[in-house]
C-alpha positions as CSV (number, residue, x, y, z in Angstrom):
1,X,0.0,0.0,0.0
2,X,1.8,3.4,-1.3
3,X,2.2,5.8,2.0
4,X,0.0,8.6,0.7
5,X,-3.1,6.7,-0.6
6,X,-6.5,7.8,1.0
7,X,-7.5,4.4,-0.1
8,X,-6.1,1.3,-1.1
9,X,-7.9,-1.6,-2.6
10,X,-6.0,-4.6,-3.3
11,X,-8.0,-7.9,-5.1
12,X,-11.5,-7.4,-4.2
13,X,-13.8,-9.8,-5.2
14,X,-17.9,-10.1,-4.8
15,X,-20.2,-12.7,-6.1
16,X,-24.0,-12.9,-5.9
17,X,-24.8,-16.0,-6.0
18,X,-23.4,-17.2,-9.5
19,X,-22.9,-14.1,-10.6
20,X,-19.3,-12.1,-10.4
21,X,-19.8,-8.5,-9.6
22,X,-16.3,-7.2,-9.0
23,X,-13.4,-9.2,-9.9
24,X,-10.6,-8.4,-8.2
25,X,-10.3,-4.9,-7.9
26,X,-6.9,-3.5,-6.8
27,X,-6.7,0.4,-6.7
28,X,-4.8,3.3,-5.0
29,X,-6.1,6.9,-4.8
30,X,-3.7,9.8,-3.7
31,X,-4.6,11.5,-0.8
32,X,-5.5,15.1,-1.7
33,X,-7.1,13.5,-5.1
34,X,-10.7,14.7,-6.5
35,X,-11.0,10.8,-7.8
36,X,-13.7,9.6,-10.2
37,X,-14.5,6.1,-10.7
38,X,-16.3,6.1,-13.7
39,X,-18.5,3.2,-15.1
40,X,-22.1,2.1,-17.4
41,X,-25.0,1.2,-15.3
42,X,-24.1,-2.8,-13.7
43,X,-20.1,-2.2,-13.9
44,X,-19.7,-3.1,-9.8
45,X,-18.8,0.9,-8.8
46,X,-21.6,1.1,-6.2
47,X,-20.2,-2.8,-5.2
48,X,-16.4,-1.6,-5.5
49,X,-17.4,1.1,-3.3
50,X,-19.2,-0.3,-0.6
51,X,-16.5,-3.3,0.0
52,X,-14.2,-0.4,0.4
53,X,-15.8,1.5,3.0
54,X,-17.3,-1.6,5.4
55,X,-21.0,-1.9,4.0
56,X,-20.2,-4.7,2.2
57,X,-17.8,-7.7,3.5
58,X,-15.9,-8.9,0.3
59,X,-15.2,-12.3,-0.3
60,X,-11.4,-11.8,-1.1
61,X,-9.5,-9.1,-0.6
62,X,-8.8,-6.0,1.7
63,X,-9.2,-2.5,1.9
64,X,-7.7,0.2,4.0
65,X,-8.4,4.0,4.1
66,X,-6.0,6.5,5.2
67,X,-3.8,3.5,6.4
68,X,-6.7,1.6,8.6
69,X,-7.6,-1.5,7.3
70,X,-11.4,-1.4,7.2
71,X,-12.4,-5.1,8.3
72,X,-9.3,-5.5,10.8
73,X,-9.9,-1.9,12.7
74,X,-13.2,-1.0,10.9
75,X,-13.8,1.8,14.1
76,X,-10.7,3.5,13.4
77,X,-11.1,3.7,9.8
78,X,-14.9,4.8,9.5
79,X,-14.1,7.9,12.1
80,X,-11.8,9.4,9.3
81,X,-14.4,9.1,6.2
82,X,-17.7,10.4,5.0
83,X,-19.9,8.3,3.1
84,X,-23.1,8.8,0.9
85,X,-24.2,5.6,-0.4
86,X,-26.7,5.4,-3.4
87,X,-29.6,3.4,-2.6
88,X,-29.4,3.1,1.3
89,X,-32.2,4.2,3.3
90,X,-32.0,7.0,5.2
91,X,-34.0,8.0,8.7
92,X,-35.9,9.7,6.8
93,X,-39.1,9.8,9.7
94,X,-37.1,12.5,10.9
95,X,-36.5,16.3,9.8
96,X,-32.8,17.2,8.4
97,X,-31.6,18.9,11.9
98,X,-32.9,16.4,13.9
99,X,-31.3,13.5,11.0
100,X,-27.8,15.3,11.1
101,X,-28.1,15.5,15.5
102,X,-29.0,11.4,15.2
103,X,-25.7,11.4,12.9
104,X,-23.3,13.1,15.4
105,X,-24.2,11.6,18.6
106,X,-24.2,8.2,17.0
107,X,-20.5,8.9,16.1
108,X,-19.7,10.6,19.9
109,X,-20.3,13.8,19.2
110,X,-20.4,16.3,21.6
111,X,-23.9,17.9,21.3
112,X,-23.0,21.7,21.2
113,X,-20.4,21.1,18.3
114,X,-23.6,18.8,16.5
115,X,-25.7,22.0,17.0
116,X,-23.2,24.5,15.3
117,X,-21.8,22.3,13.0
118,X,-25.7,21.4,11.3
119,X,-26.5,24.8,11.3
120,X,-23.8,25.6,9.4
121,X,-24.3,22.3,6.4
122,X,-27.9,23.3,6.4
123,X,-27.6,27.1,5.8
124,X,-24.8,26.2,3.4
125,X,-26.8,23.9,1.5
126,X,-29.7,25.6,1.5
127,X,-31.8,23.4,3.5
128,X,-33.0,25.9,6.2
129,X,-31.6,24.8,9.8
130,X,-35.3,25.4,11.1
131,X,-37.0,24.0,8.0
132,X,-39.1,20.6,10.1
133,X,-39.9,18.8,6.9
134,X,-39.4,15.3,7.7
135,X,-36.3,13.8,4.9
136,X,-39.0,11.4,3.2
137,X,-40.8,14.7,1.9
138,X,-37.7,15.8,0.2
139,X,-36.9,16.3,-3.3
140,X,-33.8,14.2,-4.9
141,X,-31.7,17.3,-4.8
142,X,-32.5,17.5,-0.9
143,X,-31.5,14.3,0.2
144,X,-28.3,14.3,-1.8
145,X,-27.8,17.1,0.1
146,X,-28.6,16.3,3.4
147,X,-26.9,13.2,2.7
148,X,-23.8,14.8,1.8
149,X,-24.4,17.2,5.4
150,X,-24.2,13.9,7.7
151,X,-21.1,12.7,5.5
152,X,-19.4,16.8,6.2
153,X,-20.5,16.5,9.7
154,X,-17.5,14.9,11.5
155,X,-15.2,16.6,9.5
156,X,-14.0,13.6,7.4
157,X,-10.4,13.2,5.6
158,X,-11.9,11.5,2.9
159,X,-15.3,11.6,1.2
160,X,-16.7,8.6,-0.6
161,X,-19.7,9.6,-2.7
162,X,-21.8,7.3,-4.7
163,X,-23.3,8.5,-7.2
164,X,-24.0,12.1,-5.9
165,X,-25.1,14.2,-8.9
166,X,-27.6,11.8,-9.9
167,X,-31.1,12.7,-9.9
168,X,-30.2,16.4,-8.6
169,X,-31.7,20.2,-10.6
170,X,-28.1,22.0,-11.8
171,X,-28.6,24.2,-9.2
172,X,-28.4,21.8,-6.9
173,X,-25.1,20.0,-8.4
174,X,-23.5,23.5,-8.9
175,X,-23.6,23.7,-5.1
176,X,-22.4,20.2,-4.3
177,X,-19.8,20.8,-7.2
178,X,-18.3,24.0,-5.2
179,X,-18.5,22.6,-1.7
180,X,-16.3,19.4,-3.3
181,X,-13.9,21.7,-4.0
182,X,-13.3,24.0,-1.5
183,X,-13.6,20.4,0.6
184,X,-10.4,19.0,-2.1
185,X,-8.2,22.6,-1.7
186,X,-8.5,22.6,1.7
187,X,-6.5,19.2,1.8
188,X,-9.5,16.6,2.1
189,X,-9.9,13.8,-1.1
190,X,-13.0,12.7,-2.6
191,X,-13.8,9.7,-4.7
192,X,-17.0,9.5,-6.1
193,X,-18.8,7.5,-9.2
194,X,-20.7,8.3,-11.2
195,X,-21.1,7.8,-15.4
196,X,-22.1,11.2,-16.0
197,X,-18.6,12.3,-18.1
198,X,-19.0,16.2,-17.9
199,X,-18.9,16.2,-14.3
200,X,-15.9,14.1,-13.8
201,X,-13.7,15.7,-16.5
202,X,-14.9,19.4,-15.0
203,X,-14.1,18.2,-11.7
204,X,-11.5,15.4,-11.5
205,X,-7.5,15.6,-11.2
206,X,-7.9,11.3,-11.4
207,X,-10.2,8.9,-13.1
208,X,-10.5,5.0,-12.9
209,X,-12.8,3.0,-15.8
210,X,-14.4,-0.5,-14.7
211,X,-16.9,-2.5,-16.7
212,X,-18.1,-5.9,-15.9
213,X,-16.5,-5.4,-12.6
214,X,-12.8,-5.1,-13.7
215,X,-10.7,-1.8,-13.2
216,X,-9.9,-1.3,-17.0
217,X,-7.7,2.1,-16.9
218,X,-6.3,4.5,-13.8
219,X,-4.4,7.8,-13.9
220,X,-4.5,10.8,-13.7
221,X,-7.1,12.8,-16.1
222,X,-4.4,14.1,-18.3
223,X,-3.0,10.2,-18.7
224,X,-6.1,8.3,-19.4
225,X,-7.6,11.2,-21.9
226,X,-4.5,12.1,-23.5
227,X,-5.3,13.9,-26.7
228,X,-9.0,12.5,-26.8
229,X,-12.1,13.2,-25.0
230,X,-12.7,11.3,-21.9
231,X,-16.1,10.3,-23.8
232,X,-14.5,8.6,-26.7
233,X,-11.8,7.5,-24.0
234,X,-14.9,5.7,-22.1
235,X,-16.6,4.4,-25.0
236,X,-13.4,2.4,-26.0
237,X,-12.7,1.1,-22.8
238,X,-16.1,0.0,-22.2
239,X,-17.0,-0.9,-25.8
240,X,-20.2,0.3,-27.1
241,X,-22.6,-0.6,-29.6
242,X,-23.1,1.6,-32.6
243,X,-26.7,1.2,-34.3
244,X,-26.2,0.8,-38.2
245,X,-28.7,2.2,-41.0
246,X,-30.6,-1.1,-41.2
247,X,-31.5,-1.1,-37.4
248,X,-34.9,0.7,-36.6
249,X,-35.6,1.9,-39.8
250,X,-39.1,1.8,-39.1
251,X,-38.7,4.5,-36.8
């Protein structure tokens, strides 16, 4: 494991049932990194991801973040990163301040730094520190930002982010996109997936492509585009199917 990775995968593997979701995935992101681990729809990201911050045991393999091995001292690794899963239920019964409180005194918070640091993620994302609609009634821009609030809240080293401009208004993404940043200058790293191109090659100094659960390229932006776009990059990694003049020609 190289002395300066945030995270450090080395040969994770996952099957469900028959089927091989992520075949052994070996990866290293540099600390300080705005990392984007780019894949289709079924390429094991959200799998890769969850092995690699302890929601998911692996069936092979290990994983360590900012030097803690996540399955071996799983409580000394999870106090240094933020996670926002895609597709894991939140409290939602409960109203954004009272969601991010449940957040921090789960993770030892005192209560008074809890209180000060909520009102700050809520004003900052626009989600009204007094506002008492309950999370279920919010719109996919809110909770991917109140999601992202209980991820800021303990001040994490690292950010893991699942797919966190899906399903969110531009406006909404603008903001996420500027608090990333500031979060990535101030000396914190983020890896994220996602498949949407734009964002990644506006926002990433590193990229990593997987399909059918392999890791097919890493490097830096500059090294896996090279003189191309990162689109036509992706779609020959990836492989993609080009519809000919015979096909749907009753459309």
């Amino acid at each position: 494991m190289s002395d300066t990775a945030a995270m450090a995968l080395r040969g994770l593997v996952k099957h469900f049932d028959t089927r091989l979701a992520v075949s052994g995935v070996s990866l290293d992101v540099p600390a300080g990194s705005f990392f984007g681990l780019l894949g289709p729809n079924g390429a094991g990201k959200t799998t890769t991801l969850s092995m690699a911050v302890g929601l998911l045991r692996p069936d092979h393999g290990d994983a360590f973040l900012l030097g803690y091995d996540v399955w071996r001292s799983p409580a000394e690794a999870k106090a240094l990163v933020g996670v926002l899963p895609d597709g894991v239920r939140m409290f939602d019964r409960l109203s954004g301040p009272e969601l991010l409180a449940y957040h921090g005194l789960l993770r030892g918070m005192p209560a008074e730094t809890v209180d000060q640091r909520s009102r700050d993620l809520l004003d900052v994302l626009e989600l009204g520190s007094g506002n008492r609609t309950l999370v279920v009634d919010y719109s996919a821009g809110m909770k991917k930002k109140i999601g992202l609030a209980c991820a800021l809240l303990h001040a994490p080293r690292l950010l893991v982010l699942d797919e966190p401009f899906e399903a969110v208004d531009p406006v909404s993404a603008a903001l996420i996109r500027d608090i990333l940043q500031r979060y990535v200058s101030g000396g914190g790293t983020v890896v994220f997936s996602s498949h949407v191109l734009e964002v990644v090659e506006r926002l990433c100094s590193h990229v990593a492509i997987m399909s059918d659960g392999v890791l097919r390229m890493t490097g830096t932006l500059d090294e896996v585009r090279g003189d191309r776009t990162l689109s036509d990059v992706f779609v020959q990694v990836v492989g993609g199917r080009v519809a000919t003049g015979s096909e749907l020609a009753w459309l």
